[in-house]
KEDRENVO-262911 format. One record per residue (C-alpha): residue number from 0; residue in one letter; x, y, z. Coordinates in steps of 0.1 Angstrom, whole numbers. Layout:
BEGIN
seq type xx yy zz
NUM A X Y Z
...
REM end
This chain:
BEGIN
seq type xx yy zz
0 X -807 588 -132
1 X -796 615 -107
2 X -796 600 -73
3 X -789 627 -42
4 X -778 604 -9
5 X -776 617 23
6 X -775 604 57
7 X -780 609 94
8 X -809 638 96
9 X -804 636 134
10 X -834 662 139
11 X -819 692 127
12 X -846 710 103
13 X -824 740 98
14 X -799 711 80
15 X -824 696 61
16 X -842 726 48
17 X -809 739 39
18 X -798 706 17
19 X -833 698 3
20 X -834 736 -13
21 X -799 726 -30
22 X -810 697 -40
23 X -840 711 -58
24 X -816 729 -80
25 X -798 701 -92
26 X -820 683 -115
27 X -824 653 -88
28 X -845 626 -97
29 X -849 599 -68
30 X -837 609 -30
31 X -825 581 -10
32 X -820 584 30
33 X -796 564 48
34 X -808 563 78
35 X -812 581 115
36 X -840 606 103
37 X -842 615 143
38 X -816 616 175
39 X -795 644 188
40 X -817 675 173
41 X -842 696 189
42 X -871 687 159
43 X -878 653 154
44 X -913 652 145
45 X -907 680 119
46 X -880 667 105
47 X -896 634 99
48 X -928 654 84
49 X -904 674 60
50 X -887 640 51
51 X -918 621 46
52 X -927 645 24
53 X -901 653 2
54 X -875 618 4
55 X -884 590 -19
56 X -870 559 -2
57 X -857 557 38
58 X -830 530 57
59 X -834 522 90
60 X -810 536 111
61 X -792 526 149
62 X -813 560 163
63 X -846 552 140
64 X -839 511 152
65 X -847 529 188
66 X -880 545 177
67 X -895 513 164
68 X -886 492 196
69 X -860 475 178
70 X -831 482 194
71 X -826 492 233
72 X -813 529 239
73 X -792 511 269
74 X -765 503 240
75 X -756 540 233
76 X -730 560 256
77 X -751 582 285
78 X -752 614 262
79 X -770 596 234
80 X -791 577 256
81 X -804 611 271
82 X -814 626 240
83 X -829 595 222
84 X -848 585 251
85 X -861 621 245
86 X -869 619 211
87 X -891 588 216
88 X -911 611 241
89 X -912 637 218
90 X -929 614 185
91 X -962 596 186
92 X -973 560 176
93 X -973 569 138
94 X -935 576 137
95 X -929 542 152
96 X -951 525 131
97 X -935 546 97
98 X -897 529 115
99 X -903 496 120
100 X -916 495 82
101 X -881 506 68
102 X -856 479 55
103 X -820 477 64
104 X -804 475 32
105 X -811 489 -5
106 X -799 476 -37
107 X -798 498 -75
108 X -779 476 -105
109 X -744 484 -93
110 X -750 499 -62
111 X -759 490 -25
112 X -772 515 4
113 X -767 504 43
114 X -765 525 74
115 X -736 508 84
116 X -718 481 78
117 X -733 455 49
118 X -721 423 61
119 X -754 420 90
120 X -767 455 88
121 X -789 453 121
122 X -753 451 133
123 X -748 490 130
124 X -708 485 130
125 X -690 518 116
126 X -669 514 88
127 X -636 530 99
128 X -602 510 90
129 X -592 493 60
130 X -603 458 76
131 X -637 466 80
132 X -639 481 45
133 X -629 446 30
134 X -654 426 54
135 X -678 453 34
136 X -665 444 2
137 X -668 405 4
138 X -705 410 20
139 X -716 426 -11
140 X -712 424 -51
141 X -722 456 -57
142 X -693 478 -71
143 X -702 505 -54
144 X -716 507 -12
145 X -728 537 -1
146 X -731 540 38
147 X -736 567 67
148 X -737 563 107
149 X -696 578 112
150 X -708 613 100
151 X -674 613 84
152 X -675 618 48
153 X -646 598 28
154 X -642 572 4
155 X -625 536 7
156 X -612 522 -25
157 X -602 492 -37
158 X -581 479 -69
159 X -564 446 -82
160 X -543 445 -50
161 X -576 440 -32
162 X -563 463 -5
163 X -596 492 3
164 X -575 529 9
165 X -594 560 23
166 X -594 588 3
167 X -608 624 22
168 X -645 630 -1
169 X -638 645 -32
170 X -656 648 -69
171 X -641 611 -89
172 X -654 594 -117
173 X -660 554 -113
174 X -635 530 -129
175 X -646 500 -140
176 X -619 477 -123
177 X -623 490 -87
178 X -649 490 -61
179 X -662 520 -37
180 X -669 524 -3
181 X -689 557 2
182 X -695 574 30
183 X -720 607 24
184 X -714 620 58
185 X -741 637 76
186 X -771 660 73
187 X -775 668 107
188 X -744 662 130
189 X -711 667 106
190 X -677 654 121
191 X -655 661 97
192 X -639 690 110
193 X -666 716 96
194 X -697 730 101
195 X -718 725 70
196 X -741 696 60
197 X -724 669 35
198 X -748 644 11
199 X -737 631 -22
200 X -752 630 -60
201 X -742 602 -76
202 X -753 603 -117
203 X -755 568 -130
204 X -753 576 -168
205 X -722 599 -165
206 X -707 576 -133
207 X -694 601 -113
208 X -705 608 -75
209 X -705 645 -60
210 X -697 654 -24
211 X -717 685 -14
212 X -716 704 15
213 X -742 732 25
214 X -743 762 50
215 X -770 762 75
216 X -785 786 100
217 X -765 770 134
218 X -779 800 156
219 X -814 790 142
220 X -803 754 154
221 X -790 761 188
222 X -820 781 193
223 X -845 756 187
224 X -822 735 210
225 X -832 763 239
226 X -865 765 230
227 X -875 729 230
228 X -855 721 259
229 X -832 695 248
230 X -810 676 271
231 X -780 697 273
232 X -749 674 252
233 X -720 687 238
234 X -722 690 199
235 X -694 686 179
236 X -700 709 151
237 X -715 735 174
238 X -679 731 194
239 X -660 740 163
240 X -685 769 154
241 X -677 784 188
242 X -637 778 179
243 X -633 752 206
244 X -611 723 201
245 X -634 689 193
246 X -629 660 207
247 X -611 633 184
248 X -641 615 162
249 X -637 579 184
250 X -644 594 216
251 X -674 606 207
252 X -688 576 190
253 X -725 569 203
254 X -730 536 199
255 X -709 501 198
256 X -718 474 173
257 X -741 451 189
258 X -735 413 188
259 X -748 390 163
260 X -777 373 177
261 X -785 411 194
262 X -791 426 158
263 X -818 440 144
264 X -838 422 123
265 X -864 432 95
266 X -893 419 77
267 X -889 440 54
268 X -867 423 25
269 X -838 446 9
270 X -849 475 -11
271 X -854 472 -48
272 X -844 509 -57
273 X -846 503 -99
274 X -881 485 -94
275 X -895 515 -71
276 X -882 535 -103
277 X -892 518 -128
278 X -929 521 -114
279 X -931 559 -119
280 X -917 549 -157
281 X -944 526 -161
282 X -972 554 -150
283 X -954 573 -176
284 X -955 550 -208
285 X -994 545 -196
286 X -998 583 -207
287 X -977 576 -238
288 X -994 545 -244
289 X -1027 564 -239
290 X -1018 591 -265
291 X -1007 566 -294
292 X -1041 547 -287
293 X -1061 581 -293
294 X -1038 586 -319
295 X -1042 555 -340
296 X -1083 560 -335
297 X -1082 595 -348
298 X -1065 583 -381
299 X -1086 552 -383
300 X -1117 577 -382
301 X -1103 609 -405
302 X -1098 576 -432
303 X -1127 562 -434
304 X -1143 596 -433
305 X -1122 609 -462
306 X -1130 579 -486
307 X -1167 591 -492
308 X -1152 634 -496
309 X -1137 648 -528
310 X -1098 650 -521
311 X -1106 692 -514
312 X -1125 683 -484
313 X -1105 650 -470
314 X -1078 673 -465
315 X -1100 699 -446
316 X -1114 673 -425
317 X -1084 653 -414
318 X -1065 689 -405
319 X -1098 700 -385
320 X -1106 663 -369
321 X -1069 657 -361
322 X -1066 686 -345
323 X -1091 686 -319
324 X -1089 651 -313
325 X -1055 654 -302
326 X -1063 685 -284
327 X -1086 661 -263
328 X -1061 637 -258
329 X -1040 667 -246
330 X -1062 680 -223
331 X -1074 642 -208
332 X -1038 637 -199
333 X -1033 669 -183
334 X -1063 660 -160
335 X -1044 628 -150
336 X -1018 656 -135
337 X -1036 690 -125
338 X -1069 701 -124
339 X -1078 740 -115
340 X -1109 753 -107
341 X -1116 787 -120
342 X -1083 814 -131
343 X -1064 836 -112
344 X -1085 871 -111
345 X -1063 895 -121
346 X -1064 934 -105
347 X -1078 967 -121
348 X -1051 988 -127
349 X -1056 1013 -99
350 X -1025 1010 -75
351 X -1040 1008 -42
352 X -1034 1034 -9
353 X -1023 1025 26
354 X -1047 1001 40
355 X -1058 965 44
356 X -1075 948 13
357 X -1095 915 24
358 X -1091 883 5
359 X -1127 877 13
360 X -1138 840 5
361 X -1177 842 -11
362 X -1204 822 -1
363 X -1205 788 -24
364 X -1228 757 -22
365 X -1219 721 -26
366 X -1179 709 -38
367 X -1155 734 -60
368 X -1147 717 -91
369 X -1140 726 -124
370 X -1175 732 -136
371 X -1185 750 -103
372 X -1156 773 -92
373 X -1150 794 -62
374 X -1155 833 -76
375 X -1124 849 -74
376 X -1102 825 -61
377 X -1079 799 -84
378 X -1078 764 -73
379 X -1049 738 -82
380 X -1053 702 -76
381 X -1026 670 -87
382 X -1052 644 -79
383 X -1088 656 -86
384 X -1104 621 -70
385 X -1086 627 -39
386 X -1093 662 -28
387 X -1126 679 -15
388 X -1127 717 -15
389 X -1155 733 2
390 X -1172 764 19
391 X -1180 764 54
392 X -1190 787 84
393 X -1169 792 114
394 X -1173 816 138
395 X -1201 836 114
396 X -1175 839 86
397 X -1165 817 58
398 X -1136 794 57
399 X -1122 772 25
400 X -1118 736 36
401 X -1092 714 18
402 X -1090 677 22
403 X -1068 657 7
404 X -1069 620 10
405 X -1039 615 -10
406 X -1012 633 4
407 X -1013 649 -31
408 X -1003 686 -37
409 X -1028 714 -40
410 X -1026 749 -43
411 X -1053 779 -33
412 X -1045 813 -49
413 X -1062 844 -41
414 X -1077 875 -66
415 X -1047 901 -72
416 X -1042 934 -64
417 X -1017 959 -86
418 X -984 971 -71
419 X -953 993 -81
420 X -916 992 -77
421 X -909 998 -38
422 X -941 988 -20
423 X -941 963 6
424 X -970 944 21
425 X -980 922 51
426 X -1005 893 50
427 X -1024 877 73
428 X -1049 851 81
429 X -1060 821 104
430 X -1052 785 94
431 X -1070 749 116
432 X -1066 716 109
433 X -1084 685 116
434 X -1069 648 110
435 X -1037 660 96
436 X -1014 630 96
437 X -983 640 74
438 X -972 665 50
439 X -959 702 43
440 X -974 737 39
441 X -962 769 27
442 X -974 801 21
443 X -964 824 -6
444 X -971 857 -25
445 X -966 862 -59
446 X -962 889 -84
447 X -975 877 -119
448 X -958 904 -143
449 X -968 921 -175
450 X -949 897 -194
451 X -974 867 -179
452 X -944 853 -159
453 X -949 847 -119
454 X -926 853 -94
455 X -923 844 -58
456 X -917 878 -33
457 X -918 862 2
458 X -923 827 14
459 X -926 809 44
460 X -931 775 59
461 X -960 764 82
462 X -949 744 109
463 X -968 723 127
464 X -996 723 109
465 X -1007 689 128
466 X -1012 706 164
467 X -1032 736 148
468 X -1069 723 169
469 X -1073 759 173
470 X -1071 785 151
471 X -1036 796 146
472 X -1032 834 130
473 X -1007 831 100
474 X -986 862 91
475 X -955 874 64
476 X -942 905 57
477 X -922 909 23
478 X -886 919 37
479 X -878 957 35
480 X -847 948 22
481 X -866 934 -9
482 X -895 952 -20
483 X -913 947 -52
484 X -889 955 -82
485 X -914 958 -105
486 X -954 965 -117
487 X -974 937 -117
488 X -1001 920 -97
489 X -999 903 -62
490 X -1017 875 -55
491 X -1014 857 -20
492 X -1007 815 -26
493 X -1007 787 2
494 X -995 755 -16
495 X -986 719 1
496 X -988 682 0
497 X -1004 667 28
498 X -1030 641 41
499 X -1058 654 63
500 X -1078 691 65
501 X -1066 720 65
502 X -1094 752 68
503 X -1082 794 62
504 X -1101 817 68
505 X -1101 861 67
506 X -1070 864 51
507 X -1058 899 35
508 X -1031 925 24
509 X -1024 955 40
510 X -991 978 28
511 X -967 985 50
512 X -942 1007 31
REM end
């Protein structure tokens, strides 16, 4: 198992967006978050969303503690307090309720995950000299603790002379006769002297753990700092980025470890990490299970068939029966995973002028399913029980309505139209939604080329998809710095995984180059 661990979110999407992209190319299989998903950055509710979404298993952290009305904001120094008081404004009931149900601590076979320190977690002491490291150390039996909260990546390590040293975060490979003290650093708020975003892989077959450190878009950040009118603080990254000299890392610690009896508590016991694994494994051998089932009937049958055939036509029979059986068995599991109703239309070769092409959505009665499609219009669902997609009228003209009940991920694809080598395009349309609690959307176009491939041209993320109680106009342009490459046919694609409605409506094309 591939884990990716990362830390101390602190609001900052352009961060997250940024580190969850290089994940994705890393053949990741579980994300774990440390804590302090909000604090300090200008987008806490979109950060959560995006987090929600996309991380598999959350810590509570000192800032999070805050949210859930576990921890008073009168602990942390008068910057801090200023911008977490802020945040709580700035999230609604469902963010406190999604806090106060996190744990403090996480355990995986050898390893153990904590905010903090691991001794009494609600504590939220830092981990900084050699003395707290060994108070870490004797808390736990795990050989390896992985912890955020300093924003200072490093390791503290510990052999036979039971003495932890700090290393500065590098790539190592885990000895059997020594213990780790990990700190992943931080998404959102780095300290380390630099201005990129730190996490960690750690790959428990080949026992190595990975430091990485990614770019983001600061300007984008400080922006959004303007925009949504964040208390004014000074930023210790955005210091060195503007080549000023940062203040040493103890000066500008937030937040003082609280006393004993003032620690947060949970009733949430530690996190089982290999047992919230090990259910998606289980799903898995279900499938397999499943398929050895159908299997074993399909012989059964094809034998008892065959005994009253001439050896000629047993043959013919099993071949033909066995076949198509398993094809069924095939084609029941892929249901379990994705259903599509109808097939993406492809264009008439006939390369189309200057002007605007409509994506117009047909008039259809009752649900879209498999055995009643939308015309012209391809359909991708990952739970089929969960998801409703209709034809409405709004304002005289049709919309596609998509509810998902799940928080499962769909995808709507429009009919294509041909292009060439150099063109460029805009698209456009109006998106609402209605009882949209959580998720992600994105909208995309694609090029499907001769060779049957698809690619993606242009993407971008819609934000804020839970305020859109009006209709909101949606619009991408494919860059002029990347124009189609090649012939093929372009398709317009808005994909997500969410929970709530979601209606589009007059969407289309129009060239621009």
């Amino acid at each position: 198992m591939r884990y990716a661990i990362l830390s101390d979110l602190h609001a900052n999407r352009p961060a997250l967006k940024a580190v969850l992209a290089d994940i994705a190319s890393n053949g990741i299989g579980e994300i774990i978050c440390l804590g302090d998903v909000v604090g300090y950055g200008p987008n806490p509710a979109e950060v959560l969303e995006i987090a929600y979404a996309k991380i598999h298993h959350f810590i509570l952290g000192n800032h999070d503690a805050v949210i859930a009305g576990k921890l008073s904001s009168e602990i942390f120094n008068d910057n801090a307090r200023r911008l977490i008081d802020w945040t709580y404004n700035s999230l609604d009931r469902k963010a406190v309720k999604f806090f106060s149900s996190l744990p403090l601590d996480a355990k995986g076979g050898n390893f153990r995950c904590a905010h903090g320190e691991f001794a009494n977690p609600g504590r939220f002491g830092y981990i900084f000299e050699s003395g707290e490291a060994l108070e870490a150390f004797n808390a736990c039996k795990e050989q390896i603790l992985f912890a955020g909260h300093s924003h200072v990546p490093g390791i503290f390590v510990m052999g036979n002379s039971r003495t932890p040293h700090w290393l500065d975060p590098m790539d190592f490979g885990i000895e059997d006769e020594k213990r780790y003290i990990v700190n992943v650093g931080s998404v959102g708020q780095p300290r380390d002297d630099g201005i990129r975003a730190c996490y960690c892989i750690y790959d428990t077959e080949k026992k190595d753990i990975l430091f990485k450190k990614i770019a983001f878009d600061i300007e984008e950040y400080i922006e959004e700092q303007k925009r949504n009118k964040v208390p004014e603080a000074p930023t210790y990254f955005i210091d060195i980025y503007h080549k000023q000299a940062p203040r040493p890392i103890r000066e500008i610690l937030d937040f003082h470890r609280v006393s004993a009896e003032n620690s947060v508590k949970s009733n949430v016991q530690t996190m089982d990490l290999e047992k919230a694994v090990a259910r998606l494994r289980r799903t898995r051998l279900i499938l397999l299970f499943l398929l050895l089932i159908c299997s074993i009937t399909v012989f059964i049958l094809v034998f008892g068939y065959s005994s009253q055939k001439s050896a000629a036509e047993k043959a013919k029979v099993e071949a033909e029966k066995a076949k198509r059986n398993l094809a069924d068995v095939s084609d029941e599991i892929k249901k379990l995973q994705k259903s599509s109703y109808g097939s993406l239309v492809l264009s008439k070769k006939t390369i189309p002028v200057k002007g605007e092409f409509p994506l117009e959505i047909p008039d259809h009665s009752d649900s879209i399913s498999e055995t009643n499609p939308l015309a012209d219009w391809m359909i991708t669902v990952s739970d089929a029980s969960s998801h409703k997609v209709s034809v409405e009228k709004t304002e005289n003209e049709n919309a596609l309505r998509i509810s998902s009940g799940s928080g499962g991920e769909i995808s709507v694809s429009s009919k294509a139209i041909p292009v060439e080598k150099g063109m460029r395009f805009n698209v456009s349309g109006f998106i609402t939604s209605e009882n949209f609690s959580s998720g992600n959307l994105e909208m995309l176009l694609e090029q499907q080329l001769s060779d049957g491939t698809r690619k993606t041209i242009s993407l971008t993320t819609i934000e804020g998809v839970k305020d859109f109680n009006k209709w909101k106009k949606l619009s991408m342009t494919i860059s002029s710095s990347k124009p189609i490459q090649e012939s093929g046919d372009l398709f317009l694609t808005i994909r997500g995984l969410f929970k709530g409605d979601i209606l589009l409506r007059k969407f289309c094309l129009k060239r621009v180059d």
